[in-house]
Short mmCIF file of the C-alpha atoms (twelve columns), coordinates in Angstrom:
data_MODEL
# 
_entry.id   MODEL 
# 
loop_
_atom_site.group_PDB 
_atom_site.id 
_atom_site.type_symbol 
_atom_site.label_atom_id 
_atom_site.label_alt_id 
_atom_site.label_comp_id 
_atom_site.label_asym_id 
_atom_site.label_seq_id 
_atom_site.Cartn_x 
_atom_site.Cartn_y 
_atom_site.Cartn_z 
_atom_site.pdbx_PDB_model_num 
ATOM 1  C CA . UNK A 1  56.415 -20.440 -66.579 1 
ATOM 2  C CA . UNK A 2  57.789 -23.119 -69.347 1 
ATOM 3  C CA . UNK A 3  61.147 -23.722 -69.789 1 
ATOM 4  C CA . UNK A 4  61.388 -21.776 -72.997 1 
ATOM 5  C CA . UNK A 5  59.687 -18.338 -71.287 1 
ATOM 6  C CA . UNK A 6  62.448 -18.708 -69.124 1 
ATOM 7  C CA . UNK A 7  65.379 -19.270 -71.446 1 
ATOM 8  C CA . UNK A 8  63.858 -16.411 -73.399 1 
ATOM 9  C CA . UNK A 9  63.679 -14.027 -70.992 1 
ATOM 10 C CA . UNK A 10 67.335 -15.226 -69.407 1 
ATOM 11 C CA . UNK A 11 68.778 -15.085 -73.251 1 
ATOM 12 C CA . UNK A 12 67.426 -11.109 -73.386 1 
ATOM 13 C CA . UNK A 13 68.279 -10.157 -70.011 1 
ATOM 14 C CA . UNK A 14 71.807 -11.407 -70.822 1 
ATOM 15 C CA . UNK A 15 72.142 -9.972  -73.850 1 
ATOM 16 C CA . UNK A 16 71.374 -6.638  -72.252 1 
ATOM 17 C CA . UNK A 17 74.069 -6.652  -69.861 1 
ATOM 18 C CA . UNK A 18 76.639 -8.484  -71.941 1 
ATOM 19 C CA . UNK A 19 76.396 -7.987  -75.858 1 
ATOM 20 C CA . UNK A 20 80.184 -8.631  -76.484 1 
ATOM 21 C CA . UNK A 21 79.412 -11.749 -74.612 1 
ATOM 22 C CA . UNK A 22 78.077 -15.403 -76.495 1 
ATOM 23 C CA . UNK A 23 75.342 -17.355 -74.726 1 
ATOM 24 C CA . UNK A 24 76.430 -20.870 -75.578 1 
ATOM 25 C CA . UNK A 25 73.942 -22.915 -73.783 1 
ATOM 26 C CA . UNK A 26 71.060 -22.124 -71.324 1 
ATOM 27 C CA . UNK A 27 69.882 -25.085 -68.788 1 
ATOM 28 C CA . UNK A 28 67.216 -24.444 -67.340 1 
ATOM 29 C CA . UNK A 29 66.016 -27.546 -64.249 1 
ATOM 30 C CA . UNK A 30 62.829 -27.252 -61.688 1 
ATOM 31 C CA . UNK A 31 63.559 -28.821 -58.679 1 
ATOM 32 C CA . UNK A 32 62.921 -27.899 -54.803 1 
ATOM 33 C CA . UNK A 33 65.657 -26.097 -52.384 1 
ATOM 34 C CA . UNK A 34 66.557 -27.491 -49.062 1 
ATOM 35 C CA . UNK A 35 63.562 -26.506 -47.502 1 
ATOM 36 C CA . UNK A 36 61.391 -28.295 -50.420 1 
ATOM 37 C CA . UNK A 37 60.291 -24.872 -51.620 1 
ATOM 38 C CA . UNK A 38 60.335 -24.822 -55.291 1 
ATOM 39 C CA . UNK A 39 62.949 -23.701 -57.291 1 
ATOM 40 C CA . UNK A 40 64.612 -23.073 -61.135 1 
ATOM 41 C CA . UNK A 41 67.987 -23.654 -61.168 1 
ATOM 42 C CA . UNK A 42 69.438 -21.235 -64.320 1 
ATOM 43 C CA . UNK A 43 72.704 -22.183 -65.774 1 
ATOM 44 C CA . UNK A 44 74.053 -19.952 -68.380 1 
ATOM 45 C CA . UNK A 45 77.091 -21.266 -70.083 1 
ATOM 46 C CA . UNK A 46 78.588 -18.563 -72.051 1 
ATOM 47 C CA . UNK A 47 81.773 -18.455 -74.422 1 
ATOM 48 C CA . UNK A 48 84.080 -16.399 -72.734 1 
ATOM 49 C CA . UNK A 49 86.388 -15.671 -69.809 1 
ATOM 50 C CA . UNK A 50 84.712 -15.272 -66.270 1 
ATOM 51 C CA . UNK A 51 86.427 -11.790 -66.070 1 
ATOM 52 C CA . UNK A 52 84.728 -10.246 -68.701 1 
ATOM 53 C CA . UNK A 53 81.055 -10.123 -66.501 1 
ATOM 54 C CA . UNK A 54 80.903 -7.862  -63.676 1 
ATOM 55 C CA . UNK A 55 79.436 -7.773  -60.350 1 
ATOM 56 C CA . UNK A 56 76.981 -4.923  -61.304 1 
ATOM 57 C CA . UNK A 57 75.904 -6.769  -64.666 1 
ATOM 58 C CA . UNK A 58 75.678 -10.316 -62.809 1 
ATOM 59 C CA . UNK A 59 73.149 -8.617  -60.447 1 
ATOM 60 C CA . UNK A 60 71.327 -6.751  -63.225 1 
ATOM 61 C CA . UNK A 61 70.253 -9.891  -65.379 1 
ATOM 62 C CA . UNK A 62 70.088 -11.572 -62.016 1 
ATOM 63 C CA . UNK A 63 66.904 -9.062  -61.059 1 
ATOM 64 C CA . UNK A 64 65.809 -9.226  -64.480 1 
ATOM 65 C CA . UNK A 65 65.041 -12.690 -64.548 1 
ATOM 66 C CA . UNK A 66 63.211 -12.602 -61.253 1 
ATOM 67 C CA . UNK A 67 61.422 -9.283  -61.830 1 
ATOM 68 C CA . UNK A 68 59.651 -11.085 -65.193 1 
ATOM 69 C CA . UNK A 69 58.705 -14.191 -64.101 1 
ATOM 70 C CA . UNK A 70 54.756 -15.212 -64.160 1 
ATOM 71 C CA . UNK A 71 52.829 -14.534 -60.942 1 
ATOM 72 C CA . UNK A 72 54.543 -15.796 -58.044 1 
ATOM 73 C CA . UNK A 73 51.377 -17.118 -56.547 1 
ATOM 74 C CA . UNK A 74 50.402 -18.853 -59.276 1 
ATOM 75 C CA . UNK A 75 53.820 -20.019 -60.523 1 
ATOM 76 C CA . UNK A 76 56.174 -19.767 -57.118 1 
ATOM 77 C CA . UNK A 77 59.652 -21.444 -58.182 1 
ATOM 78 C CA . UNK A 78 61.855 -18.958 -57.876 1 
ATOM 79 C CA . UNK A 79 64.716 -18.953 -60.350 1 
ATOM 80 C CA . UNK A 80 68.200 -19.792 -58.924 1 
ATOM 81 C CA . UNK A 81 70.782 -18.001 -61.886 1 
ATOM 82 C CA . UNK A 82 74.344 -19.051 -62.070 1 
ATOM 83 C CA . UNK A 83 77.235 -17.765 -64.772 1 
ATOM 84 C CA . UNK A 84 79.225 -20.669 -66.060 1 
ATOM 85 C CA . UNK A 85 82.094 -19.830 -68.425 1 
ATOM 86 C CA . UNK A 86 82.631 -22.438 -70.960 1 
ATOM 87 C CA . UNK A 87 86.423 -22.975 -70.038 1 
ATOM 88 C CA . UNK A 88 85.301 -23.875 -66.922 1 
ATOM 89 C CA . UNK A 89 83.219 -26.959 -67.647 1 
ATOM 90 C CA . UNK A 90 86.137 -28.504 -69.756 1 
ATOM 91 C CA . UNK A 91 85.447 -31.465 -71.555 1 
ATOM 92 C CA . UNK A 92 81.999 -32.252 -69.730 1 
ATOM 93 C CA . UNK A 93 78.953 -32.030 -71.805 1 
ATOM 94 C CA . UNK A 94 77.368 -28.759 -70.926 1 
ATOM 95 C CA . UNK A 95 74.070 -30.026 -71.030 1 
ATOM 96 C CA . UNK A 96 75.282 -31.747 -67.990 1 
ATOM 97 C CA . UNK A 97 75.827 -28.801 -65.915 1 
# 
């Protein structure tokens, strides 16, 4: 799956869960875990306060995102989602993080 399938799908599944809740940047890296197994790592940087995402929402999109991805034989990175808040990163360019 390209990058911008995934943002896509990570930008709905969000939206879903959080609607009061601005996306403001979505970094999206292939790489390989510890174990050289392929990976996505999923950063969503979003305007707002970590409090206002819950547990229950967090693992909702989380599922999402997995549960939509291209064939996992075929395509078998498996996407590693985090949930940035935007105060958080300070003064560091997000497309950094």
């Amino acid at each position: 799956m390209d990058e911008r399938a995934i943002r896509k799908i990570v930008e709905a599944a969000f939206k879903t869960q959080f609607n009061d809740v601005e996306i403001f940047r979505i970094n999206v890296r292939p790489g390989f875990d510890h174990d050289d197994d392929p990976i996505v790592d999923v950063n969503i940087i979003y305007d707002g306060k970590v409090e206002q995402l819950d547990g229950a929402g967090i693992v909702r999109v989380r599922s999402e995102i997995i549960s939509k991805r291209d064939d996992p034989a075929r395509d078998p990175a498996f996407p590693l989602v985090h949930f940035i808040a935007k105060s958080d990163i300070g003064k560091r360019d997000p497309a950094t993080v």
